[in-house]
N, C-alpha and C positions, 0 to 999 in steps of 0.2 A: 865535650868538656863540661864538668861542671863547677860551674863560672855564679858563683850567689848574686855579685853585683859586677856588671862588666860593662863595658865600653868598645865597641867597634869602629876602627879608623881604616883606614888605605891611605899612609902617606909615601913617597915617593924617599927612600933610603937616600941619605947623605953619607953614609960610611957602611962599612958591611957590617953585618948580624947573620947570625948561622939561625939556620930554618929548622924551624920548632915542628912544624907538620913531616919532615923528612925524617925526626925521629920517631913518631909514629909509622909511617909504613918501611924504614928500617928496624922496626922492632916487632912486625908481626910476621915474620918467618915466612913471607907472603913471596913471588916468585913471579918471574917472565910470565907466565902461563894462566897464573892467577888473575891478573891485567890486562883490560883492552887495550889493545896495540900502538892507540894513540895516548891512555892514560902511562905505558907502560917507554912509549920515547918521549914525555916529559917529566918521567923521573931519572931518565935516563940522561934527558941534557941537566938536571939538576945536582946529579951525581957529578956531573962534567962540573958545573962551576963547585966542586967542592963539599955540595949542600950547604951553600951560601945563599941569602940576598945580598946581593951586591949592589953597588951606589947607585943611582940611578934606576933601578926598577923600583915597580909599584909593589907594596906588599902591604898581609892584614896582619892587623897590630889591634889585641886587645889587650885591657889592660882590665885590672877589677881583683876581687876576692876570690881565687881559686882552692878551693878546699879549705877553707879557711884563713891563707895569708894574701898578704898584696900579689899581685901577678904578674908577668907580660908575656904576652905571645906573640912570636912574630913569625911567618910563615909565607912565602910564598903561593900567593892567590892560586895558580893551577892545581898545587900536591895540597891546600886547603880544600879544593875543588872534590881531588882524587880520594881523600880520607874523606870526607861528607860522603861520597857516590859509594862507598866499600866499607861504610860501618866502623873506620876504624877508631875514632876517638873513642871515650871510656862511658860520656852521657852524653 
């Protein structure tokens, strides 16, 4: 991502927010096969809640200037994990 000024948190969600990192690897055309087995059954229970974070889990939350305007991202720390390991963010 590229992030000019940002902030990284892990706060523990009080209400759900849809997961910013599950739009990334739902947007690269990427497949069962492409995925190891175990990154590929935690996007698969991710899909199961929705591609949600939901209340109560921890998730990463930055916040800052991205491409130029204010930002926030919020993603669920494993498929944040799975996009870092697979190159998929943009920088």
């Amino acid at each position: 991502m590229c992030w000019d000024v940002s902030t990284e948190t892990t706060p523990t969600a009080r209400k759900e927010y849809r997961c910013n990192a599950a739009e990334w690897i739902n947007n690269t055309g990427m497949a069962e096969g492409d995925f190891d087995p175990e990154d590929w059954a935690k996007i698969k229970a991710a899909e199961k809640d929705g591609w949600k974070i939901l209340p109560g889990m921890k998730y990463v939350k930055v916040t800052g200037i991205y491409e130029g305007e204010f930002s926030t991202f919020r993603g669920r720390p494993e498929l944040c994990d799975i996009c870092h390991k697979y190159d998929l963010y943009d920088c």
